[in-house]
N, CA, C and O of each residue as an XYZ file, in Angstrom:
620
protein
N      -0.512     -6.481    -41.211
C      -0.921     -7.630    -40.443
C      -0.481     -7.423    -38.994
O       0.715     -7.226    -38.779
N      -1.278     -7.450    -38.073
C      -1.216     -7.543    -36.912
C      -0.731     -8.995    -36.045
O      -1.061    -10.007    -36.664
N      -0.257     -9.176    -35.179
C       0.277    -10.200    -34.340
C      -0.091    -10.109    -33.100
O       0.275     -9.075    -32.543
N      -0.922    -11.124    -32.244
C      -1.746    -10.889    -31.123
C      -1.059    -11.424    -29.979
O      -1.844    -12.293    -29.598
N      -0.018    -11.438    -29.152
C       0.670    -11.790    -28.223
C      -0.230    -12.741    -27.530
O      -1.400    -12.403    -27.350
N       0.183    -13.873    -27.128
C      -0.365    -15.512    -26.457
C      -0.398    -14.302    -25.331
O       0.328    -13.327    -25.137
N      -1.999    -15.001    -24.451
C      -2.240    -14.653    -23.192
C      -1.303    -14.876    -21.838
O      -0.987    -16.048    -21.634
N      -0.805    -13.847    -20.854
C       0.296    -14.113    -20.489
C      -0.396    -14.296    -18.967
O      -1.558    -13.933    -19.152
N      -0.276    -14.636    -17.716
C      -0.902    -14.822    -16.374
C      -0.493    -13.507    -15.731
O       0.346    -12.863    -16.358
N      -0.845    -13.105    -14.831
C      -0.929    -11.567    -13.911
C       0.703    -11.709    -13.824
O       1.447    -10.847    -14.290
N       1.177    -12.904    -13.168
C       2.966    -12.600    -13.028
C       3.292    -12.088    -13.982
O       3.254    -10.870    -14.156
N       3.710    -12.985    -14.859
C       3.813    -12.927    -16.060
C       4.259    -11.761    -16.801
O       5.373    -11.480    -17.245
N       2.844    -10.969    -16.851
C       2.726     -9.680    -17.629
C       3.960     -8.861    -16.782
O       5.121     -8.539    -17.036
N       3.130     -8.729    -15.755
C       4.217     -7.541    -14.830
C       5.399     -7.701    -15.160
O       5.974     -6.772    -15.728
N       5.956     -8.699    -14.940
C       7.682     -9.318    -14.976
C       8.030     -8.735    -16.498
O       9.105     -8.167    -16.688
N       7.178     -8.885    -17.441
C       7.763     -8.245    -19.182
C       7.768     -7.211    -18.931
O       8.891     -6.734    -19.096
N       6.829     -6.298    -18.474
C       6.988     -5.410    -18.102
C       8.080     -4.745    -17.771
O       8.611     -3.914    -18.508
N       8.584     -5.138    -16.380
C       9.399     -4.657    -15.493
C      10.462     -4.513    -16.544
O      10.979     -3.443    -16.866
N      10.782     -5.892    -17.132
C      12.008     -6.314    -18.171
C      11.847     -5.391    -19.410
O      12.579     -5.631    -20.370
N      11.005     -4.406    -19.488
C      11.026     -3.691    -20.842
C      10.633     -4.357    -21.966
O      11.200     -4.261    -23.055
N       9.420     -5.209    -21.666
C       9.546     -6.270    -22.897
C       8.052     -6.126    -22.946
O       7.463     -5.597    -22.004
N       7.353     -6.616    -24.103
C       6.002     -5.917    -24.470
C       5.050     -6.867    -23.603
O       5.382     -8.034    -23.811
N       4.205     -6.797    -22.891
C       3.218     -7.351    -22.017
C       2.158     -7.625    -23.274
O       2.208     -7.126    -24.399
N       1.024     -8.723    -22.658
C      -0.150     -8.841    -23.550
C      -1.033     -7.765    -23.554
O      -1.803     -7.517    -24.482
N      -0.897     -6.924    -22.203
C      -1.517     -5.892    -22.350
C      -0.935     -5.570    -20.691
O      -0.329     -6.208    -19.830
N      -1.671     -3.829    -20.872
C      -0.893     -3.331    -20.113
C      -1.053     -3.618    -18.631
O      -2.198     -3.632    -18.180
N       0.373     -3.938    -17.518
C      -0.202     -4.831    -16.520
C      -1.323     -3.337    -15.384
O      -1.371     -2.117    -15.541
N      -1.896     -4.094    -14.533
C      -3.225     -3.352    -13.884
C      -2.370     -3.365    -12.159
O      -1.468     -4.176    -11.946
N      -2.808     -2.402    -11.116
C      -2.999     -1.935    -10.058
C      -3.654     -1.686     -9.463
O      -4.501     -1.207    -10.218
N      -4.181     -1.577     -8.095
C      -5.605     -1.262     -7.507
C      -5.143     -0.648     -6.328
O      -4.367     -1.486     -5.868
N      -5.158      0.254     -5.618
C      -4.821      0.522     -3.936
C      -6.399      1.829     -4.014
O      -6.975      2.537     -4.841
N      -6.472      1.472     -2.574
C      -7.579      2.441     -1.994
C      -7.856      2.576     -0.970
O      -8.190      1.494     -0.488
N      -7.956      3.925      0.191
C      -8.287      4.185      1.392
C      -9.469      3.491      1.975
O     -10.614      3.723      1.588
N      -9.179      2.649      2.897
C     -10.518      2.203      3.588
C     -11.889      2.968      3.256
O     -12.866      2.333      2.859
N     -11.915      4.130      3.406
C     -13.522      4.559      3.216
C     -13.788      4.372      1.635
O     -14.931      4.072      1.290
N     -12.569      4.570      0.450
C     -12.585      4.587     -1.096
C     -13.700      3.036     -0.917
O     -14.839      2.914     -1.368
N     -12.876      1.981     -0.095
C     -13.020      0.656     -0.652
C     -14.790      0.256     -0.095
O     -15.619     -0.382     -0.743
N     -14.960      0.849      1.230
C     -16.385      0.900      1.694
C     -17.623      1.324      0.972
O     -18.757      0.848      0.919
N     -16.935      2.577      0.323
C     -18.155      2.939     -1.214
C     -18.398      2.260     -1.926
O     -19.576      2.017     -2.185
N     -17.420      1.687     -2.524
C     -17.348      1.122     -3.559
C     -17.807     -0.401     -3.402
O     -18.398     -0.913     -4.353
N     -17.497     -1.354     -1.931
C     -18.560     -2.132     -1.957
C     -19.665     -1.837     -1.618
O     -20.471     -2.767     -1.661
N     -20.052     -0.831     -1.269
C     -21.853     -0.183     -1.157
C     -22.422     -0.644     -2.001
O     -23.174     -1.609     -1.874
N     -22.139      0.058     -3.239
C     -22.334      0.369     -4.713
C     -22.378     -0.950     -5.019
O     -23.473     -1.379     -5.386
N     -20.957     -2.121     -4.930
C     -21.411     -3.577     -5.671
C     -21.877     -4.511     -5.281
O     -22.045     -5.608     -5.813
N     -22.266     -3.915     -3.742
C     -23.164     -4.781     -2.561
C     -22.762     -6.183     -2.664
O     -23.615     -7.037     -2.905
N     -21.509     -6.494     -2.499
C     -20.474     -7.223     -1.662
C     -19.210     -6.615     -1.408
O     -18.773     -5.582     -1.915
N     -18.490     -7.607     -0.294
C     -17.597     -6.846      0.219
C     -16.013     -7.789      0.123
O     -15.296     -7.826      1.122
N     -15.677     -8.373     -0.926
C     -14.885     -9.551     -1.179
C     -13.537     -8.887     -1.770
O     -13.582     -9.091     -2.983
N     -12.567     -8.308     -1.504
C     -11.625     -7.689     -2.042
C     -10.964     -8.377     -3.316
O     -10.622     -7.873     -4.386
N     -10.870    -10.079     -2.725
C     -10.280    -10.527     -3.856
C     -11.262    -10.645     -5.360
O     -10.978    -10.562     -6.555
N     -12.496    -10.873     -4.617
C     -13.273    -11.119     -6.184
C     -13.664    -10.036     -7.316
O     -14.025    -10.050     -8.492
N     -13.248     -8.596     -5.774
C     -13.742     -7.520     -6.593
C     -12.406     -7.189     -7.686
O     -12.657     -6.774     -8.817
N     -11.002     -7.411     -7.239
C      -9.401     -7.464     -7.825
C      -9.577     -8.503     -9.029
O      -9.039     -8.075    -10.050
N     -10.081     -9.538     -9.159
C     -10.425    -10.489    -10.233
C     -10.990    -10.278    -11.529
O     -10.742    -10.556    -12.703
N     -12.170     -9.452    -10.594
C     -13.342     -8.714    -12.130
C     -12.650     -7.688    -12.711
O     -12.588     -7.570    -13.934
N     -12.099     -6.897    -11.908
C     -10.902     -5.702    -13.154
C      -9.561     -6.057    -13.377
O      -8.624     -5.263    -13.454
N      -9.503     -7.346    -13.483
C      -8.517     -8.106    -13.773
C      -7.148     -7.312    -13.634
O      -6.376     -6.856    -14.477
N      -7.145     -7.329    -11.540
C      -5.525     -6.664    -11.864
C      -4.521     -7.633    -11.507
O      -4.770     -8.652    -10.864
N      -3.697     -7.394    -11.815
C      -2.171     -8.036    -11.907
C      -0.985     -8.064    -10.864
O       0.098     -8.641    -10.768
N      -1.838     -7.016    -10.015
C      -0.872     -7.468     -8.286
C      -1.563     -7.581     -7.285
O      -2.708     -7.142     -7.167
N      -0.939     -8.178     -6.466
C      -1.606     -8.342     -5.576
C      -0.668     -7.500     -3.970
O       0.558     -7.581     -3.891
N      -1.438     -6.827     -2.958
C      -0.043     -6.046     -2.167
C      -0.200     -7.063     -1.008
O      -1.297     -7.065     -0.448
N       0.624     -7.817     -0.627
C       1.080     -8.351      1.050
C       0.941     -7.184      2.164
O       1.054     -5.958      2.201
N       0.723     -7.940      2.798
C       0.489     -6.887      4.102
C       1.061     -7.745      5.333
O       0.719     -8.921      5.453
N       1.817     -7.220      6.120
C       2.481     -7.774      7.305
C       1.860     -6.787      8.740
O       1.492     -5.673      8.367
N       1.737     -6.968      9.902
C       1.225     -6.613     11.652
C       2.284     -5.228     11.431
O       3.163     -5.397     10.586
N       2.257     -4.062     12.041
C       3.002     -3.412     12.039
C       2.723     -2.502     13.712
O       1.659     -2.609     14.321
N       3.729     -1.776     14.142
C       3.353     -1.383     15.360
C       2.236     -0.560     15.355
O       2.188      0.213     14.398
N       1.185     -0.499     16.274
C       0.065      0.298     16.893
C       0.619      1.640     16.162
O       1.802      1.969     16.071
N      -0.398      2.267     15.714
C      -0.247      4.026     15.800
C      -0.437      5.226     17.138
O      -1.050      4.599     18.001
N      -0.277      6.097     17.456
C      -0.320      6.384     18.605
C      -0.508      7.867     18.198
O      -0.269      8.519     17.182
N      -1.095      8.154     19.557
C      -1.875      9.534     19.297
C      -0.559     10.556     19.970
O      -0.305     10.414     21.166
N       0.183     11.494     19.209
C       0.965     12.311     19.824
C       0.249     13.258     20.233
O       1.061     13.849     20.945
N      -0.862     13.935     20.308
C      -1.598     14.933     21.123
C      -2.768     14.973     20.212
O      -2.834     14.641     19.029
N      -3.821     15.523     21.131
C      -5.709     14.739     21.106
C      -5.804     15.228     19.221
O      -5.472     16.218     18.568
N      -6.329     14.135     18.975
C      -6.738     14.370     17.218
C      -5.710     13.975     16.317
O      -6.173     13.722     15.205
N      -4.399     13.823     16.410
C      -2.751     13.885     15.845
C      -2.151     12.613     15.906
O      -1.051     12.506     16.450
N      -2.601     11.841     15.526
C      -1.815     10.322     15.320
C      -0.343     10.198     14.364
O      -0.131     10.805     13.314
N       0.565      9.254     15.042
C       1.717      8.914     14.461
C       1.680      7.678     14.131
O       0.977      6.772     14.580
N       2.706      7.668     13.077
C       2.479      5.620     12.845
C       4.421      5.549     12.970
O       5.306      6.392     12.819
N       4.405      4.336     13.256
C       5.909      3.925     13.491
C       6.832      4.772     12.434
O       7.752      5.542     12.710
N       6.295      4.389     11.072
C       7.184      5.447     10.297
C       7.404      6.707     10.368
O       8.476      7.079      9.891
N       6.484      7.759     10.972
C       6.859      9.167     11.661
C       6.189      9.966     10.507
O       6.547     11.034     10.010
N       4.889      8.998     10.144
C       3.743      9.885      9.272
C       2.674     10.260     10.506
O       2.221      9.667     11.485
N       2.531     11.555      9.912
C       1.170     12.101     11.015
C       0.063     12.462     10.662
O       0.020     13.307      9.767
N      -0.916     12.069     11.106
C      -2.412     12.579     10.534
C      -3.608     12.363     11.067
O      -3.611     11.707     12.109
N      -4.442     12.665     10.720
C      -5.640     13.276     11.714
C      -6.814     12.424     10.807
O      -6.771     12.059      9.632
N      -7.706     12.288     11.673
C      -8.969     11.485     10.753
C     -10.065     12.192     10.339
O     -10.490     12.917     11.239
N     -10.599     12.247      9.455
C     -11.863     12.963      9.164
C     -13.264     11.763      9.001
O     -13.331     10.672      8.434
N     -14.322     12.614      9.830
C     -15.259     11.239      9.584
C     -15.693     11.581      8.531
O     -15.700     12.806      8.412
N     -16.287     10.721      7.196
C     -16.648     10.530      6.115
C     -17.789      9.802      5.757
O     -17.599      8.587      5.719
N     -18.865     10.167      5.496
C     -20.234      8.800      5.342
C     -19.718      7.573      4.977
O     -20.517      6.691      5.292
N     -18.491      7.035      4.323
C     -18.159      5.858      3.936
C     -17.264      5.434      4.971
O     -16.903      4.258      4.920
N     -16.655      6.450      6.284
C     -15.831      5.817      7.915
C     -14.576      7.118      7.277
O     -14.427      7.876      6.318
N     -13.873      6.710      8.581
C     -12.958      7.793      9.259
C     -11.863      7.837      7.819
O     -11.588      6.837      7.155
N     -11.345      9.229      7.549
C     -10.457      9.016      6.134
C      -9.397      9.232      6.820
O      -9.799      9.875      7.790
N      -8.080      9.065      6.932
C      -6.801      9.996      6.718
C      -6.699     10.677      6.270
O      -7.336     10.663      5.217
N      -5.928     11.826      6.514
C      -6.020     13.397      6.349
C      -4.035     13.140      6.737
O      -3.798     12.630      7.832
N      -3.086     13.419      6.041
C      -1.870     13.478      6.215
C      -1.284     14.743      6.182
O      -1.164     15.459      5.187
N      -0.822     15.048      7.652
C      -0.543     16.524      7.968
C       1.415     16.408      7.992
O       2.076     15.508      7.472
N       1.936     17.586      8.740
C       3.715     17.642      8.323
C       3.969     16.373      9.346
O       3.562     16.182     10.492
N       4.885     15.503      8.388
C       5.696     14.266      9.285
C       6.628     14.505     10.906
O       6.841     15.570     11.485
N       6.907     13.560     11.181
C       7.567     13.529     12.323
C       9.183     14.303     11.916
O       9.855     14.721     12.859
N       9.772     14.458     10.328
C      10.841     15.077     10.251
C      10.708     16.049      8.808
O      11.410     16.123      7.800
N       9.842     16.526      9.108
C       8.922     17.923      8.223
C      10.459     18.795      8.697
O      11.274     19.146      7.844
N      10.589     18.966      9.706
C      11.059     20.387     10.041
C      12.668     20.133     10.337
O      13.476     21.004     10.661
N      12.933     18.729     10.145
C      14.477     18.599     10.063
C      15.350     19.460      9.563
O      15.067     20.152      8.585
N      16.389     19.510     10.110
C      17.523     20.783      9.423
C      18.932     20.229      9.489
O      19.865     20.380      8.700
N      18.844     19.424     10.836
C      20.355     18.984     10.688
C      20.784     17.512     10.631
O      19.725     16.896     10.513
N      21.672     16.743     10.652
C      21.881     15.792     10.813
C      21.077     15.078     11.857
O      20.201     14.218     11.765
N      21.663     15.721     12.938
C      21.315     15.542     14.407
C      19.928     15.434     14.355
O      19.519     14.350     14.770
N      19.311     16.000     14.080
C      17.667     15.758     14.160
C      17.476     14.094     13.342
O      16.742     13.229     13.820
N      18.214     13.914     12.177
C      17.960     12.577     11.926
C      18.090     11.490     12.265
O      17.382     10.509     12.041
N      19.263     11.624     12.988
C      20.119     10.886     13.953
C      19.121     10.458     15.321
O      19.072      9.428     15.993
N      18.402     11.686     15.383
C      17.238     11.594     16.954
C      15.980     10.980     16.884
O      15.106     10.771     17.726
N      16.076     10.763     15.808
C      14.461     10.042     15.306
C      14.308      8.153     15.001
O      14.993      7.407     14.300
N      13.295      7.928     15.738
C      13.438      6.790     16.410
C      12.554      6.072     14.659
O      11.443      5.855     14.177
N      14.111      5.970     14.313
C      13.989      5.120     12.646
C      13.586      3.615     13.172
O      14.184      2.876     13.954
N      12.187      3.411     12.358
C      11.659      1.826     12.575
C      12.846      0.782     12.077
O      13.679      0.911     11.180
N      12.558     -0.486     13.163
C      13.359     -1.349     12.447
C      12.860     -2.798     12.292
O      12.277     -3.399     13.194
N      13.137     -3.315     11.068
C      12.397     -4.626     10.467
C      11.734     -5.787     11.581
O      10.944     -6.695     11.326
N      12.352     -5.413     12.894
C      12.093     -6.167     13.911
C      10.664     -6.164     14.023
O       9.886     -7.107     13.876
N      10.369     -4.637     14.385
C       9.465     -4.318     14.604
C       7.928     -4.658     14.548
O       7.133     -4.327     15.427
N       7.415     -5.772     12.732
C       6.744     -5.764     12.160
C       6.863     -7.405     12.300
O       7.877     -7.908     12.783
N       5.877     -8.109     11.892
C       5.227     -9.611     12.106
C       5.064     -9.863     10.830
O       4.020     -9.604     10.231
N       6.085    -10.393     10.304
C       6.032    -11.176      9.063
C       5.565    -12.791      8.708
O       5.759    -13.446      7.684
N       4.965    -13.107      9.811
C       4.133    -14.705      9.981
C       3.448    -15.013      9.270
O       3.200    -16.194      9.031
N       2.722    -13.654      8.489
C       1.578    -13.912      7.409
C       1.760    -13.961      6.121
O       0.804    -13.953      5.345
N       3.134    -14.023      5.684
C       3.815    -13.639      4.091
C       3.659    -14.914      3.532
O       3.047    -14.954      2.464
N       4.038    -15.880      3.967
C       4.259    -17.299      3.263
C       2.967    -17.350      2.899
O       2.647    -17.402      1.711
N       2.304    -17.342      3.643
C       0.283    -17.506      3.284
C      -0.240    -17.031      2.206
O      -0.786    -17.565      1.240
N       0.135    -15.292      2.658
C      -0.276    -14.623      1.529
C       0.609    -14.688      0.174
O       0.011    -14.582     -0.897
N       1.833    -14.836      0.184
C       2.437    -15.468     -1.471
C       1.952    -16.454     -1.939
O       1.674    -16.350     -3.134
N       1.621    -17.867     -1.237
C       1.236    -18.774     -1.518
C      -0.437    -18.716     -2.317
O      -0.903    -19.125     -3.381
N      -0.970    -17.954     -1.103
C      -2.394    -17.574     -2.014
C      -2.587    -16.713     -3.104
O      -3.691    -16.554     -3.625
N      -1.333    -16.024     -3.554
C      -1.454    -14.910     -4.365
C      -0.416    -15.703     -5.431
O       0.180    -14.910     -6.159
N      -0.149    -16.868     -5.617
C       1.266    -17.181     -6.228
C       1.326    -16.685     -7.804
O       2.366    -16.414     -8.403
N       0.218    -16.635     -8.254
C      -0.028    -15.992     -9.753
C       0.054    -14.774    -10.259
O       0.110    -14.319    -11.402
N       0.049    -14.294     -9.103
C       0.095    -12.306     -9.477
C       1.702    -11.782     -8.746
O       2.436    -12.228     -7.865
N       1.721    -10.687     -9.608
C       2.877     -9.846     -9.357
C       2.808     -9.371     -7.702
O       1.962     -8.540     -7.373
N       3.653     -9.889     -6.786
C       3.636     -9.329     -5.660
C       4.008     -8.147     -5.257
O       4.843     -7.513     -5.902
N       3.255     -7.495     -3.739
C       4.347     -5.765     -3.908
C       3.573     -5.919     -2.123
O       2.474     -6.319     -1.741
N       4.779     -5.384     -1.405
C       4.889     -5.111      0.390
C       5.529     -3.819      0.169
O       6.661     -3.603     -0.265
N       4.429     -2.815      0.617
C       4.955     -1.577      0.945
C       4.754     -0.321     -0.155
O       4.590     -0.637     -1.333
N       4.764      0.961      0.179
C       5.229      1.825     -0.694
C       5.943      3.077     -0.205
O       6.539      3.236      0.860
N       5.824      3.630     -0.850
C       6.644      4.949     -0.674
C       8.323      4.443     -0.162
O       8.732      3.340     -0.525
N       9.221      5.379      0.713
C      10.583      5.089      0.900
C      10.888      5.910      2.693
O      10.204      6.768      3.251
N      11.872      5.372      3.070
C      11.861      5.843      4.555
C      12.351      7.011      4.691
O      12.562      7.375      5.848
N      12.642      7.837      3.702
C      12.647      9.444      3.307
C      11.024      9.799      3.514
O      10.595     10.176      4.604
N      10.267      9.650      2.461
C       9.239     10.355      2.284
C       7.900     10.307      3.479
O       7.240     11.220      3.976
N       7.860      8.927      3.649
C       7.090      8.669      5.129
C       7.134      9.716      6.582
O       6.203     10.291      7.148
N       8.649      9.687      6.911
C       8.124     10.413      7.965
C       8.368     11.968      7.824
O       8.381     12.643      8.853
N       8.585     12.637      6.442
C       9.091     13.764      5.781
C       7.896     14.520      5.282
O       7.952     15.735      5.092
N       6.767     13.778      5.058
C       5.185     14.299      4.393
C       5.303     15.529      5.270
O       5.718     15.747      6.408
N       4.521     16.591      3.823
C       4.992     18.349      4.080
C       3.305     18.188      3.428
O       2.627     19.194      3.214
């Protein structure tokens, strides 16, 4: 005899999850490069992020906060505050990222880490969080990925 776990809400699941505890089913994720997400509303000929996150019923939702301008360190070679570097490729679906060696690829000593102009929380415009939790209050929230190692370290 089987036992069918009561339907649990997008929080919900994730949080059993997290806790090691059996979800109603397994919780869902979605991330995709601007040009990924441009195809793909081609194809469902609308362009609604949230409604398209609804129909494959995923379970987080990511916040997004203003972050500083990216800036071109020499013609073609863009940096972003975190000290990731990369170059754009045009793509029939718009420009992709292409992620080439970071701003501390070639670190060796302390001192080089010490010299690198590490972002700080200041930096970024968090005005829009309350909004977006509030509109997202049902799903598992997530701001950010990767770690301030790997960002500006990409080899």
């Amino acid at each position: 005899m089987t036992t069918s776990k009561s339907p649990m809400n997008h929080r919900e699941r994730v949080l059993a999850a997290i806790r090691h505890e059996e979800p109603d089913r397994t919780p869902r994720n979605f991330w995709a490069e601007p040009p990924a997400w441009n195809r793909l509303f081609s194809w469902l000929g609308y362009s609604d992020k949230d409604r398209l996150l609804a129909e494959l019923e995923i379970d987080i939702r990511q916040l997004d906060v203003t972050t500083p301008p990216e800036r071109e360190v020499e013609p073609g070679l863009f940096r972003n505050f975190w000290g990731e570097q990369y170059l754009y490729r045009e793509t029939e679906w718009g420009p992709m990222r292409e992620d080439v060696r970071g701003a501390l690829a070639e670190a060796a000593s302390f001192a080089d880490l010490e010299s690198f102009a590490w972002p700080h929380p200041d930096q970024c415009d968090y005005s829009g969080l309350p909004a977006q939790a509030e509109k997202y209050r049902d799903y598992a929230l997530l701001y950010g990925f990767a770690d301030i190692w790997e960002r500006p370290a990409l080899v």
